[in-house]
N, C-alpha and C positions, 0 to 999 in steps of 0.2 A: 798637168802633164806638160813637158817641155813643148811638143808641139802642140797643144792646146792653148796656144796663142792668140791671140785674135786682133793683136796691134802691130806695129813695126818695131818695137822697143826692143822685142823678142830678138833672143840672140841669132846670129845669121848662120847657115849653113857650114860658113868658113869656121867659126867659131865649135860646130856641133866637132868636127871630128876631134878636135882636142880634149873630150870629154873622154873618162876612160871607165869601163864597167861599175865601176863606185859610185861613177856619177851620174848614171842612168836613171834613176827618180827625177833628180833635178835637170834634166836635158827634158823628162816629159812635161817641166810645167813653162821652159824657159826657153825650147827651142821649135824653130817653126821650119818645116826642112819645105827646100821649093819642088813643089812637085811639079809634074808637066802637066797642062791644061789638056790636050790632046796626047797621050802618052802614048810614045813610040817602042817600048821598050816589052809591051807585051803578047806571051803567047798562047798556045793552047792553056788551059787550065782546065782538068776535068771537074764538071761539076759546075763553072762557069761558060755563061756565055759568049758568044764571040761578039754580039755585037749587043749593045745597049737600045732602048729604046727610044727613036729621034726625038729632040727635042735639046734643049740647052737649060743650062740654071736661068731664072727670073733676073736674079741678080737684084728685086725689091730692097731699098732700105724703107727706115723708119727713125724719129727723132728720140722717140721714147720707148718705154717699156709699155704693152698692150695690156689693157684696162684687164681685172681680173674676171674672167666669164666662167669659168669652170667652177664648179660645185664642189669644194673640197672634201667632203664627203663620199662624191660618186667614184665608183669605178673607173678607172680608162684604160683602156689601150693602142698601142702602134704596132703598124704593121710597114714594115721594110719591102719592099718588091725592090730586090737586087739582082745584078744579072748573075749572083753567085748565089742566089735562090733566097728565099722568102725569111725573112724574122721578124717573131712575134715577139714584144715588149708588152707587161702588163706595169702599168705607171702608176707614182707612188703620188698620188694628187694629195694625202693627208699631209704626207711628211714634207711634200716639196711645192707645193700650191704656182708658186710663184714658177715653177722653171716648168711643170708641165704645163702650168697655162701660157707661157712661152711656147714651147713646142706644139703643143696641139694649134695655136697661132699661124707660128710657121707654117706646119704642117697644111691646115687648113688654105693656107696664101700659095700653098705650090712653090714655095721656095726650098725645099729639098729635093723636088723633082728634077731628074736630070744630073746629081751635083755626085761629087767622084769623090770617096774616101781615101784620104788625100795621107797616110801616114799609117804605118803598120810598126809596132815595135814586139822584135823576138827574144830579147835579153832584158832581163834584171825587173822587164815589165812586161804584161804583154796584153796588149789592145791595139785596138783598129779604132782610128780616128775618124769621124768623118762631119760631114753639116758644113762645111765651108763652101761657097757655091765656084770662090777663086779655084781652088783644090793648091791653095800655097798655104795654107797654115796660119793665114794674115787676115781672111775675111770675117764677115759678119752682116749681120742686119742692119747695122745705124746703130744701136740702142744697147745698153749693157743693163744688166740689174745684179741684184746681190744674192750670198751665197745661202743657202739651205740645208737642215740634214747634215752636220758635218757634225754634229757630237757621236761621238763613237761610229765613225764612218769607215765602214770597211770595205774592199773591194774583190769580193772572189768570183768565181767564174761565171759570166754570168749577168754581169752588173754592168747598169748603162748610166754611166754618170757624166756631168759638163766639165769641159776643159775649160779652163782660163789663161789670164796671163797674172792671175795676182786678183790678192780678194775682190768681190764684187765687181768683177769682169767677165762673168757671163755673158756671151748673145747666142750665137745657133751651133759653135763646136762642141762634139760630145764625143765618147767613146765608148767603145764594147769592150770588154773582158772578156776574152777567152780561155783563162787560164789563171787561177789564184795568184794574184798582185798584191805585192806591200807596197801600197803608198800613205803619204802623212793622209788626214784628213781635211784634206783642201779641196776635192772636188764633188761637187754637191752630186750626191747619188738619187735616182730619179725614177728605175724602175730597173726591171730583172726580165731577162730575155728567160720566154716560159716556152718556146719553139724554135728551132732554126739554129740551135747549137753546132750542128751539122755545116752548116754551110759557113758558118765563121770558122771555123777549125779549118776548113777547106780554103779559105782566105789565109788562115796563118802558115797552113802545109808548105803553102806554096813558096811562100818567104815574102823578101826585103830586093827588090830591083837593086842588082849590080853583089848582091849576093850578102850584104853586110845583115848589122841588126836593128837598123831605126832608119824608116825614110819611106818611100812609094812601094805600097805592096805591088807585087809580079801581076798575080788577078787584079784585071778593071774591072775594080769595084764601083757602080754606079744605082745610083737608089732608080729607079723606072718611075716609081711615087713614094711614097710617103703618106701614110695617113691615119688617123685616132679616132677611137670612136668610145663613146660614154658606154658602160654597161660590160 
């Protein structure tokens, strides 16, 4: 996904509006739009909160990729506490070993906690981006690894798959699917929202800040924790 960047390579903002409806697949893996750290531009949202709960992202990096401790066997799940309400993720530890033992990682480290989903797109694609603790489309952990699950990788409603900037550039950006998506199969899919369909619909309702289709969703969206648990 264009804003599913996590380097500076990533085309810049000035460069996104010259993309035109055709080119919205390639703007979600290639472009990183800057959101505002503190965003001033939001209002009521019914359904969201008004205020988040204090605290700030960790901002933790890391040199490498986290040794693999998850049981690729086992069950897992995450759960979301956002201030646009709760979602449940049941994750695909068989198919993707490697990126939910990254995320449960994360998770576990409290580096989601706090961190503002930083990118909503309403045209040609539609998912809510988030995992960057920047909330500019640039950040990450320190550490990237490779991709997973992309043989016949499909993206319908529903689906919680890693953003990148280009193969084997995974670290902690991922997105939600709200809405059946055609993209190529380049973003490793990792698990399927089984609750809380509701409250991401209610993120997309709302829109794109300044009224367009790809950039800062209107609801501050902010994770309160993050967490996974075996079983």
């Amino acid at each position: 996904m264009s804003s599913h960047s996590q380097d500076r390579s990533v085309v810049g903002t000035t460069r996104r509006a010259a993309f035109g409806l055709g080119a919205v697949v390639a703007a979600v893996v290639a472009i990183a739009p800057v959101a505002q750290a503190v965003p001033a531009h939001q209002g009521f949202v019914p359904g969201c909160a008004l205020l988040a709960a204090p605290g700030a992202p960790n901002g933790k990096q890391w040199t490498t990729e986290p040794a693999l401790t998850i049981d690729p066997a086992a069950a897992y799940t995450a759960t979301l506490d956002t201030t646009c309400g709760t979602i449940s993720i049941a994750l695909d530890a068989a198919a993707a070993p490697r990126t939910v033992n990254s995320f449960a990682f994360l998770a576990n480290e409290g580096y989601f906690d706090h961190t503002r989903c930083h990118r909503l797109t309403t045209q040609g694609i539609y998912v809510l981006q988030c995992g960057d603790p920047t909330a500019t489309g640039m950040g990450g952990p320190g550490y990237k690894f490779g991709d997973e699950n992309l043989a016949g990788a499909v993206y319908p409603a529903g689906t919680v798959a890693m953003a990148n900037a280009g193969p084997g550039t995974n670290g902690s950006q991922f997105f939600l699917v709200y809405r059946d998506t055609q993209l190529p199969p380049n973003y490793t899919p990792f698990g399927r929202i089984t609750a809380g369909m509701d409250a991401l619909n209610t993120i997309a309702n709302a829109g794109v800040a300044g009224g367009g289709a790809d950039g800062t969703p209107v609801a501050d969206v902010v994770f309160n924790a993050v967490t996974t648990a075996q079983g």
